[in-house]
C-alpha positions in Angstrom: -214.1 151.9 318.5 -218.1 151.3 317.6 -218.5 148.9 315.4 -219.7 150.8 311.9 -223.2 151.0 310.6 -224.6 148.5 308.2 -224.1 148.4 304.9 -226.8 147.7 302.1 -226.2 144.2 300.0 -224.2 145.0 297.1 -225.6 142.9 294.5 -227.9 139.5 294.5 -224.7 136.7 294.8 -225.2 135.0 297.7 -222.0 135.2 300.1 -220.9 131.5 301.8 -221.2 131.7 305.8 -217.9 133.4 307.6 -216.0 133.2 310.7 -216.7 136.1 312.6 -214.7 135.0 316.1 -211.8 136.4 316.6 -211.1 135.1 320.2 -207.8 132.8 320.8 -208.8 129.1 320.9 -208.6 127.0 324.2 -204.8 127.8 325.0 -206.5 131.0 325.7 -205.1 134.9 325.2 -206.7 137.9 324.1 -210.0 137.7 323.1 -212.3 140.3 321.1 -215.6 141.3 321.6 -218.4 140.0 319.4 -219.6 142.4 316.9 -223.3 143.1 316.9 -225.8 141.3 314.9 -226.1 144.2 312.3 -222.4 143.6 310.3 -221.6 144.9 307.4 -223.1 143.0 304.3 -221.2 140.4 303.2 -220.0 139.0 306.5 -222.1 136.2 307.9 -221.9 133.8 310.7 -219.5 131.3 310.8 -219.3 128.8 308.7 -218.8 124.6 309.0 -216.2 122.9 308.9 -215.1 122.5 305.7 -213.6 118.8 304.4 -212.8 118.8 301.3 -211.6 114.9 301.3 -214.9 112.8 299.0 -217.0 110.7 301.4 -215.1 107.1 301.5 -211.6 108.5 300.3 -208.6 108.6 302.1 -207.1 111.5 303.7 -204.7 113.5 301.9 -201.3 111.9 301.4 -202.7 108.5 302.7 -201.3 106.0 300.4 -204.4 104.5 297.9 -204.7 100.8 299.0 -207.4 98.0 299.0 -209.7 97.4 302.4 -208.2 95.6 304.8 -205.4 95.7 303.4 -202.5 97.3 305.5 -199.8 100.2 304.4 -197.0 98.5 301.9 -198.6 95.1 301.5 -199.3 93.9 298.1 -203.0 94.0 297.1 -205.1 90.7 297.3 -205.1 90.6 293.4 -201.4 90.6 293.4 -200.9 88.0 296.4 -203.6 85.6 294.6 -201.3 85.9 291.4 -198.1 85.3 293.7 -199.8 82.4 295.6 -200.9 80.9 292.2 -197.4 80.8 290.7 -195.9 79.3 294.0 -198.4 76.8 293.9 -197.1 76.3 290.2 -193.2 76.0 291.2 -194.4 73.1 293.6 -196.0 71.7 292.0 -193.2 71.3 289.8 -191.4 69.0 292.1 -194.1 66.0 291.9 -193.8 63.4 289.1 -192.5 64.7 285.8 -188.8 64.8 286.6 -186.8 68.1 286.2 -187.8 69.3 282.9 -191.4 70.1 284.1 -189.6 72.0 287.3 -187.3 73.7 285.5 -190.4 75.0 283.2 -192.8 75.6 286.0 -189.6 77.5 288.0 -189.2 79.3 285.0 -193.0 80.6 284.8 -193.2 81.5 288.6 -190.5 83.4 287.4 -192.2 85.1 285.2 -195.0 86.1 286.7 -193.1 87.4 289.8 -190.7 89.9 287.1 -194.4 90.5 285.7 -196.0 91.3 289.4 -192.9 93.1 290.5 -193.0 95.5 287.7 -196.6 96.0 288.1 -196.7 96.8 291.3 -193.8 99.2 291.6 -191.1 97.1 292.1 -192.5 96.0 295.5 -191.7 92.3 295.6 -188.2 92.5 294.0 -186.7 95.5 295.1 -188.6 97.3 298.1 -190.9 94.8 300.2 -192.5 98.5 302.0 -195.1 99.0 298.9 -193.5 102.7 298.4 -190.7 104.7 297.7 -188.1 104.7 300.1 -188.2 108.0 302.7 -185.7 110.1 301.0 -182.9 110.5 303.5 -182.6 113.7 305.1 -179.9 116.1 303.7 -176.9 117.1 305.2 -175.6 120.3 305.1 -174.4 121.2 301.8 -170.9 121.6 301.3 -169.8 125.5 301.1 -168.8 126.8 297.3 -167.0 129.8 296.8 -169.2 131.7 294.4 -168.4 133.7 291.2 -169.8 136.8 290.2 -171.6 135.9 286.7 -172.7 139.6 285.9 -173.3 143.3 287.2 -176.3 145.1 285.5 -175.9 148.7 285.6 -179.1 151.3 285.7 -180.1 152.0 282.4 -179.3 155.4 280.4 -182.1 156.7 280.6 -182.0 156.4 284.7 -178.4 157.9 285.0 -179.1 161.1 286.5 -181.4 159.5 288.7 -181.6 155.9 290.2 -184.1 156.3 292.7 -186.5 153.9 291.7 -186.8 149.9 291.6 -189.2 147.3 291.7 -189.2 143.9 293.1 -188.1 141.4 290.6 -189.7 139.4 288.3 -188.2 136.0 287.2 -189.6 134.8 283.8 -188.3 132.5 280.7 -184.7 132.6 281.6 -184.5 136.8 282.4 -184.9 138.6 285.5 -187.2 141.6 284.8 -186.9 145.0 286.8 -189.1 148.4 286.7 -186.5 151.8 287.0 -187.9 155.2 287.0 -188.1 155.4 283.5 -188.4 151.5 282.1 -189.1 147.9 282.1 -186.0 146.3 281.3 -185.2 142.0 281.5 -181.7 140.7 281.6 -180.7 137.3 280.8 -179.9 135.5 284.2 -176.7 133.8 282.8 -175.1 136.5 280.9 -176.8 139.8 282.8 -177.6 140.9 279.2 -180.6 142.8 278.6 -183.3 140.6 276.9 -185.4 143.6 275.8 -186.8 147.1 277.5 -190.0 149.1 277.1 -189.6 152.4 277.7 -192.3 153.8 280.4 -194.0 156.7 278.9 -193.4 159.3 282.3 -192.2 158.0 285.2 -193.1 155.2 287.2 -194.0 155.3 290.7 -195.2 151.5 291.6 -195.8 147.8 290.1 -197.4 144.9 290.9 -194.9 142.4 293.3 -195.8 139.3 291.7 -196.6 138.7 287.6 -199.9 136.2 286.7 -199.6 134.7 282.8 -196.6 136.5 282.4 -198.4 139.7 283.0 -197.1 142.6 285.5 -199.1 146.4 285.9 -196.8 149.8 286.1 -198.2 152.6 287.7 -196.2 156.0 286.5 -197.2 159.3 285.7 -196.6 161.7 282.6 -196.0 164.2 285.0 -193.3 163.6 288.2 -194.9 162.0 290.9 -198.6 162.0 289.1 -199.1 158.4 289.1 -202.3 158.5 287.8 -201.9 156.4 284.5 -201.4 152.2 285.0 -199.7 150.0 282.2 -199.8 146.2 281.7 -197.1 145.0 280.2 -196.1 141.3 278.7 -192.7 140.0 280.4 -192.6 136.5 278.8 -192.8 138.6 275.2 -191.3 141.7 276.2 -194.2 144.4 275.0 -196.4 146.2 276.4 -200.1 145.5 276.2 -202.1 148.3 277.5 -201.9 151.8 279.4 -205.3 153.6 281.3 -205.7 156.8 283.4 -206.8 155.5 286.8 -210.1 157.3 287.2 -213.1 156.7 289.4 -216.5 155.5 288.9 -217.4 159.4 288.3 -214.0 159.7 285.6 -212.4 161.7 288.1 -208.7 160.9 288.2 -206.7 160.1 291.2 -203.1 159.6 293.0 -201.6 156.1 293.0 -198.4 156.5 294.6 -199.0 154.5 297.6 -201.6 152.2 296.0 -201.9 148.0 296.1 -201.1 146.3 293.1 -202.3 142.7 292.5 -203.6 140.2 289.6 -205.8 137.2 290.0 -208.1 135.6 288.3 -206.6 137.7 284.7 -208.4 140.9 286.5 -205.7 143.7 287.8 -206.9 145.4 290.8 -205.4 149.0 291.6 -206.6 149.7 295.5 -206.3 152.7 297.4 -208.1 154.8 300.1 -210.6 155.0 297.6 -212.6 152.8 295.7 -210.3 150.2 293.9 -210.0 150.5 290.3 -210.2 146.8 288.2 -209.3 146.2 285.0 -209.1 143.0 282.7 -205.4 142.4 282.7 -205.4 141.2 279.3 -206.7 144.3 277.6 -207.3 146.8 280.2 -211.1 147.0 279.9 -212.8 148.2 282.9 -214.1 146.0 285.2 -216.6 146.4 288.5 -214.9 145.7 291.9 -215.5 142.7 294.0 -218.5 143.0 296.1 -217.3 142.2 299.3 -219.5 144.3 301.1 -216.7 146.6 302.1 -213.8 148.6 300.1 -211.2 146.1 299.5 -208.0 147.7 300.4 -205.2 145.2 299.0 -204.7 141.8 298.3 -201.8 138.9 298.1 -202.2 136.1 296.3 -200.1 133.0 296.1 -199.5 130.3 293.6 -202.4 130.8 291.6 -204.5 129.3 294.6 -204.4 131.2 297.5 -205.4 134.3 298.5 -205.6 136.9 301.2 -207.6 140.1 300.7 -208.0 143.3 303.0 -211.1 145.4 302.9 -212.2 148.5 305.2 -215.8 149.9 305.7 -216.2 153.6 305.7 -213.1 155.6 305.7 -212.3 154.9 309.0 -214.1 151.8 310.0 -213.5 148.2 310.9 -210.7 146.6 308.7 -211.3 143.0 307.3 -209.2 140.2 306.1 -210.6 137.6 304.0 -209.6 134.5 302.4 -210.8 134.1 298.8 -210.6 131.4 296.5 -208.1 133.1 293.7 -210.8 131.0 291.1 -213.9 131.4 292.0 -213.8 134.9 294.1 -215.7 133.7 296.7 -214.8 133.9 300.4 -213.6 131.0 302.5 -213.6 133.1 305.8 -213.4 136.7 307.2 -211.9 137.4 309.9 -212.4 140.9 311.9 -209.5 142.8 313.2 -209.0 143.8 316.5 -210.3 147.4 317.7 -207.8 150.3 317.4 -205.7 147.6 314.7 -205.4 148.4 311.3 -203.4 145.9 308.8 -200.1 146.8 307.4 -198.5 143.8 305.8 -199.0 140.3 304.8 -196.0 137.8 305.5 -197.4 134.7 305.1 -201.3 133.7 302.9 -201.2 130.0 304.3 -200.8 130.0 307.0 -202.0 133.3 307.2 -199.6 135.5 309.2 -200.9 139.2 308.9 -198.4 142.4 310.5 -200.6 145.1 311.8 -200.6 148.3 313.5 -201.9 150.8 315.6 -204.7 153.1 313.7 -202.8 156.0 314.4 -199.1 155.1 314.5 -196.9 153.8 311.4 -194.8 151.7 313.4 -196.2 147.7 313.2 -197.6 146.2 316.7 -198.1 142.7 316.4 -198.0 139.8 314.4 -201.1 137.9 313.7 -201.4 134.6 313.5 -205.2 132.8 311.9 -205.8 129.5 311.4 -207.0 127.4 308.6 -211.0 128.6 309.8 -209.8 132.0 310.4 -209.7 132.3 313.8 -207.3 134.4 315.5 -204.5 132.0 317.0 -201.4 133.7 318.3 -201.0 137.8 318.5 -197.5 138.2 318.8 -196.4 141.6 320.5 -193.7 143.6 318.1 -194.3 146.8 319.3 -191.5 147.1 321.5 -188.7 145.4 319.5 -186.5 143.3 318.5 -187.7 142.8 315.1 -186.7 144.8 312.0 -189.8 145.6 310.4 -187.5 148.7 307.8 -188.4 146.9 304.4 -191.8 146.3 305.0 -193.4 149.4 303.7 -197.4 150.4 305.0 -200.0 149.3 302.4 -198.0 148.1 300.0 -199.2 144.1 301.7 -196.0 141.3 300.3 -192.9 143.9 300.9 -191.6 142.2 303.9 -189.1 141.1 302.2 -186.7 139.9 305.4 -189.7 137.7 306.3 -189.6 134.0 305.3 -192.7 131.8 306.6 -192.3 128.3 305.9 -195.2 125.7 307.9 -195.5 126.7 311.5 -192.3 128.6 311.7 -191.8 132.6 311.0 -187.9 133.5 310.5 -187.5 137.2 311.0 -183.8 139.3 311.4 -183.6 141.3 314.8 -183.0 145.4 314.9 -179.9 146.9 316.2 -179.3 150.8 315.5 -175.7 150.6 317.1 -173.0 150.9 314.0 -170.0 148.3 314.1 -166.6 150.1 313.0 -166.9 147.9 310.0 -170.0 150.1 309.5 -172.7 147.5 309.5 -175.4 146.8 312.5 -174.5 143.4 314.2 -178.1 141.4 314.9 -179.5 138.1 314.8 -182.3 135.6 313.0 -184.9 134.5 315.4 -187.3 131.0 314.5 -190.7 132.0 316.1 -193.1 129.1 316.7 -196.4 130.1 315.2 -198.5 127.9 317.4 -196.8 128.5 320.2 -196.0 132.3 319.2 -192.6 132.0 320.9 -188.7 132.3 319.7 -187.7 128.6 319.1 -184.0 129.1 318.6 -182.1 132.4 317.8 -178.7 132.7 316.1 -176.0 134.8 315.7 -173.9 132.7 313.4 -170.5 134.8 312.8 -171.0 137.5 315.3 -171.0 141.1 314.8 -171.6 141.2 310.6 -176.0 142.0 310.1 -177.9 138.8 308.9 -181.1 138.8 307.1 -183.1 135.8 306.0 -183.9 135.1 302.2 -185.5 131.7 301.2 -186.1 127.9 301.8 -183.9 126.4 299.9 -183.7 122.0 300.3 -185.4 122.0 303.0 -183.4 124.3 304.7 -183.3 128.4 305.2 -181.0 130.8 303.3 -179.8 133.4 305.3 -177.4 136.2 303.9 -174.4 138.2 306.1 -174.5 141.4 305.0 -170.8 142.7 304.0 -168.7 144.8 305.5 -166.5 147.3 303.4 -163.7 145.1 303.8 -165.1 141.5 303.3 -167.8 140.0 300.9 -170.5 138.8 301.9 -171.8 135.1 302.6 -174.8 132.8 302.5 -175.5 130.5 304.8 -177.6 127.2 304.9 -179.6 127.1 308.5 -181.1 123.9 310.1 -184.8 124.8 310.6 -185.0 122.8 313.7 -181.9 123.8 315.2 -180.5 127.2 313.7 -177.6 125.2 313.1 -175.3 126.9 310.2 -172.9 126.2 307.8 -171.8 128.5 304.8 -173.4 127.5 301.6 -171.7 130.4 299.5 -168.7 132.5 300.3 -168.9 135.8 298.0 -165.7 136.7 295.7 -164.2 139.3 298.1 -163.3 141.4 294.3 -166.5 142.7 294.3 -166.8 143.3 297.6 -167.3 147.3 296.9 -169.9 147.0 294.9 -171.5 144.3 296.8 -171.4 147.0 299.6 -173.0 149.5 298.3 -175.9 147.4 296.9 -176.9 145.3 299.6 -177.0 148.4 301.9 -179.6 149.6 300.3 -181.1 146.5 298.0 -182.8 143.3 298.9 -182.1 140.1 298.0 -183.4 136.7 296.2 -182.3 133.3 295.7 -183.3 132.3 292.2 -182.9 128.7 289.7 -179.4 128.2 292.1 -178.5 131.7 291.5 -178.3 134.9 294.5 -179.4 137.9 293.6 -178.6 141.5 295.3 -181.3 143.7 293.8 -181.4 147.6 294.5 -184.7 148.7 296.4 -183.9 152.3 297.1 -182.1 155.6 295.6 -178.3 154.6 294.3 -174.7 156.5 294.3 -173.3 153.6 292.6 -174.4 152.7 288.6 -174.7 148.7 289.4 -178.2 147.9 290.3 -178.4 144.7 290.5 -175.6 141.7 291.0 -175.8 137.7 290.4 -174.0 135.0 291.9 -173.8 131.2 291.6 
């Protein structure tokens, strides 16, 4: 594929330098070609190194201590003070008899309590000059859980379940978008909190909330989606609602749109131009200039963030990494010919699922590192990874994906039904500098597995039920794949469970599991809780 035209400078704001190399580093693989010297605006060479350690200061998690002066010794002003009042309790045994001793003793005494205390503790109760390493954790002992509460689909969704957000967690509820509301339930109780009705029906919302605040897109008229609301989920009210309209007020189709808030500015992107709006009030905003059509973006904790653009319709795709603060790019990294991006699993370290242009199926896993160079390309494309959840465009629906540091835990695909009526698999640990499977297990045997969360250090994975037997969750050695069952569902609602977690994803939650519907229902119960 020829590398698009360029395109003019949007703007006057001067762009930092990016990474334009996409080749492997020295461990070699795949390499891409270099684009020519006419990119599209926005995208420079690449940059320096960037340290963001102060000239003279210790690197990150060094402990702070005086020069010369080695790790978990006392510093020289504390040793001078120690010195002096050892001096003091010898002197104390010269002439003067044992009232002076007793009174010097007492004083070095003194000043020891005074230089312990001062100095953490270091001289009286831990001679390394830190906190002791906690001690690694065993496995937790297993608990057979309770149900706490069932929440079933709201009235107004009765005749028709068919629609469900990912889950928001705020201020003690668990808020969820339905066709036809936003409604939060009390994670103890399963109460509803409060519920705004959604004027139409809704058709997508933003995966993750920023201040509390979350954007609906529905439509007045069935599958319209042409109207976006923000609405206030620490308060429980909505704030604001806008026809999504271009830059000529001509109104569009959102159904399959990207959804995500940053900086208090919601961005609605498409296969258009993206629509931005303040989230706050909903007053129109101008789209980043990034020198191409940003297509999506993921954003996480407040400080990281990973942004897709395209140029032209059906031109080179981008990933970028922005500062979530300033909007300015870190690095941009060019994806390979033929490859188009489908999903984000991971912002840091960034771990991007694409695809081929013309196939909906993903392809590979890409791995960048912390400059934006292309590190590992895993191939997917031929199995054994179940990719069903993660849904094209829509970038942070993997949810069966859990990154944590240099490891990538994903569940295997098996299409062959059990006679319990469930399809046996496994969890695989892939090495993301080394792209390969470090461990695979199977835990139980033929029952389907997916993993959830990091929970202590450790990763959650949940077995499926069967029609017979609840569910469990089990607590995973990350180095090993090592198991033990941290929570054993109540087989009484085993039915229910079922139903739901054939068709619903799941979230671990404040100590609490959470089996959340994702697709259309037969059963009233959307959502379940467990502790």
């Amino acid at each position: 594929m020829t590398q698009p035209p360029p395109l003019p400078p949007q703007g006057g704001q001067q762009r930092p330098p990016q990474v334009w190399d996409t080749r492997i580093d020295q461990r070699g693989g795949p390499s891409a070609p270099q684009p020519p010297a006419g990119g599209p605006a926005g995208f420079g060479p690449a940059p320096q190194p960037f340290d963001a350690t102060p000239a003279g200061a210790a690197p990150a998690g060094a402990p702070a201590t005086a020069p010369g002066t080695a790790p978990g010794s006392p510093s020289p002003a504390a040793s001078a003070t120690a010195d002096a009042a050892t001096v003091g309790m010898a002197q104390g045994t010269g002439t003067g008899g044992g009232k002076k001793r007793r009174t010097a003793m007492i004083l070095g005494l003194g000043l020891l309590l005074v230089i312990g205390l001062g100095t953490g503790g270091w001289l009286l109760w831990d001679r390394s000059g830190n906190d002791p390493a906690p001690k690694p954790k065993g496995p937790p002992q297993a608990v057979d859980a309770k149900l706490d509460w069932m929440a079933p689909t709201p009235d107004v969704d009765k005749e028709k379940s068919d629609r469900f957000s990912t889950p928001w967690f705020s201020r003690g509820n668990v808020v969820l978008r339905t066709r036809k509301t936003v409604t939060a339930y009390n994670t103890e109780t399963g109460k509803p909190s409060w519920s705004i009705p959604v004027p139409g029906f809704t058709c997508t919302s933003s995966s993750r909330q920023e201040g509390g605040i979350v954007a609906v897109v529905y439509g007045k008229e069935e599958f319209a989606c042409d109207m976006v609301m923000a609405v206030d989920i620490e308060h429980g009210r909505a704030l604001w609602d806008r026809e999504l309209t271009d830059s000529k007020g001509r109104k569009d189709n959102f159904d399959t749109g990207n959804l995500s808030l940053a900086r208090g500015v919601l961005t609605v992107a498409d296969v258009l131009e993206p629509r931005v709006y303040a989230a706050s009030n909903g007053d129109r905003r101008k789209p980043n200039e990034y020198g191409c059509r940003e297509t999506g973006t993921v954003v996480k904790n407040d400080s990281e963030q990973l942004t897709t653009a395209q140029c032209q319709l059906f031109g080179r795709y981008f990933v970028m990494n922005v500062d979530p603060r300033t909007g300015v790019e870190k690095w941009t990294w060019k994806v390979l010919d033929g490859l188009k991006v489908q999903n984000v699993l991971s912002v840091n370290p960034a771990v991007i699922l694409v695809a081929r242009e013309n196939d909906t199926s993903p392809s590979d896993i890409v791995v960048l590192d912390d400059k934006g160079r292309l590190k590992q390309l895993i191939s997917v494309s031929s199995g054994p990874y179940d990719f069903e959840d993660c849904r094209p465009r829509l970038l942070d629906s993997c949810h069966r994906a859990v990154v944590d540091g240099n490891t990538l835990y994903l569940p295997t695909d098996n299409d062959k039904k059990t006679t319990d009526g469930v399809y046996a698999n496994t969890v695989v640990a892939i090495d993301l500098d080394t792209g390969k499977p470090r461990w695979t297990a199977g835990f139980d045997g033929n029952r389907d597995y997916r993993p959830v969360a990091m929970h202590d250090g450790r990763l959650l994975v949940y077995q499926d039920p069967t029609r017979d037997e609840s569910g469990k969750l089990y607590s995973v050695d990350p180095a090993t794949g090592k198991s033990t069952v941290f929570m054993r569902l109540p087989q009484e609602s085993v039915a229910q469970e079922f139903t739901l977690a054939r068709r619903g994803t799941t979230y671990f939650h404040d100590g609490r599991f959470f089996v959340v519907a994702e697709e259309g229902l037969t059963d009233r119960t959307m959502m379940m809780a467990f502790h």
